[in-house]
C-alpha positions in Angstrom: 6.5 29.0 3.2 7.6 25.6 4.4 5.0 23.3 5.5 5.8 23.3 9.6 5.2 26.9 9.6 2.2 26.8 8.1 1.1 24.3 10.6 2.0 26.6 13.2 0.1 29.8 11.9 -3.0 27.5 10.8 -2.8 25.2 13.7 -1.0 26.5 16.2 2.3 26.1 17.1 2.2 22.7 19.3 1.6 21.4 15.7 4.9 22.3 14.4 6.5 19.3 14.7 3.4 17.9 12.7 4.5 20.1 9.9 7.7 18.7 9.8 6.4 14.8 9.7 4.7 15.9 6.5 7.1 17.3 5.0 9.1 14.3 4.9 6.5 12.2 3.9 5.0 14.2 1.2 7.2 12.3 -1.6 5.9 9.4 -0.5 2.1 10.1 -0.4 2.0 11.5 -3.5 4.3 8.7 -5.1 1.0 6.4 -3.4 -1.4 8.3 -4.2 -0.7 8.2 -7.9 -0.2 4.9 -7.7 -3.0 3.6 -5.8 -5.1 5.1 -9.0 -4.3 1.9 -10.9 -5.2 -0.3 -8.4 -7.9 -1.8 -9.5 -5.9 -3.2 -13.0 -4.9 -5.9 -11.1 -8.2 -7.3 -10.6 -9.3 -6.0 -14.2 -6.8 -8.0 -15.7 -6.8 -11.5 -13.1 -3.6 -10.5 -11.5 -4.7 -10.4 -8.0 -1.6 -12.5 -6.9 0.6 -9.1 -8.0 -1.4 -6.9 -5.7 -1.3 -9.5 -2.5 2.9 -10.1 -3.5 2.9 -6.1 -3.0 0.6 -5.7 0.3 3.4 -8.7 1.9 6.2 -6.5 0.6 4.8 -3.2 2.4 4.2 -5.8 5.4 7.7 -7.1 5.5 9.1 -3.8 4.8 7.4 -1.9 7.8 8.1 -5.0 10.0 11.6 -4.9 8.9 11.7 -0.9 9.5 10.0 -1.2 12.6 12.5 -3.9 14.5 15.7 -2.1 12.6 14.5 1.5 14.3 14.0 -0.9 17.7 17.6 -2.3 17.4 19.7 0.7 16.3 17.5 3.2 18.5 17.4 5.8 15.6 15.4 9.0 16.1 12.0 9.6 14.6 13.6 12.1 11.6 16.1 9.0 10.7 13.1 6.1 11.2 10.3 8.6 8.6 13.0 9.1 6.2 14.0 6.1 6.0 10.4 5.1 5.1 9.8 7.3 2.9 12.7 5.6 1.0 12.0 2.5 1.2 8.1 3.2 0.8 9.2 5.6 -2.8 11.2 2.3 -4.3 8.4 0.0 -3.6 5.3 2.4 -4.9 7.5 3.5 -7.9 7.7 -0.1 -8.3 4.2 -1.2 -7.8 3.3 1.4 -10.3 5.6 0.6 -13.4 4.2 -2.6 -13.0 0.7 -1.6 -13.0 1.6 0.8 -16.3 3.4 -2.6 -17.8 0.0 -4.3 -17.3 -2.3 -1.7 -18.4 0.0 -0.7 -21.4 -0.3 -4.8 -22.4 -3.7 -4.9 -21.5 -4.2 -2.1 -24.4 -1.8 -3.8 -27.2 -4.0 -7.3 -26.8 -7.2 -5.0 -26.6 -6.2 -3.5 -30.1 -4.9 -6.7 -31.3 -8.6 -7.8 -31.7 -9.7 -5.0 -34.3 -6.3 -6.6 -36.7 
């Protein structure tokens, strides 16, 4: 059952189109929400310079969307999947280097039991 029909028998069908939205997102939201799990290392570790280097990326990124969808016109199918592109690269990103510094943080932690 794809997930704008199951808007429309739960919700109605006005929320159709709703349906659809989601289902070109969902890669992305579960990219971030796996992601946003190892949040926190960056303070844990001191690296809070990482985590505000990727918040300006997201910003620049959605500005950058946002004035590229206002100059070519594109229509909202083309503008979300677009984002959910870009949005994947940078939270698959953000997260290998979160598992580089939690994966280091746990080599210098066992380093002190040698």
């Amino acid at each position: 059952l794809p997930i704008s029909d199951a808007f429309a028998i739960f919700l109605g069908e006005k929320w159709r189109e709703a349906g659809v939205y989601v289902q070109i997102l969902a890669p992305m939201f579960s990219i971030r929400l796996v992601s946003n799990c190892f949040t926190n290392v960056t303070i844990v570790t001191g690296k809070q310079l990482i985590a505000f280097i990727i918040q300006i990326t997201y910003l620049i990124a959605t500005i950058g969307l946002y004035v590229y969808a206002r100059i070519t016109d594109i229509d909202i199918y083309s503008f979300l999947n677009i984002m959910n592109v870009l949005f994947c690269v940078i939270y698959s990103l953000y997260f290998f280097v979160l598992a580089q510094m939690c994966t280091k943080r746990m080599e210098n932690k066992y380093e002190i039991f040698k």
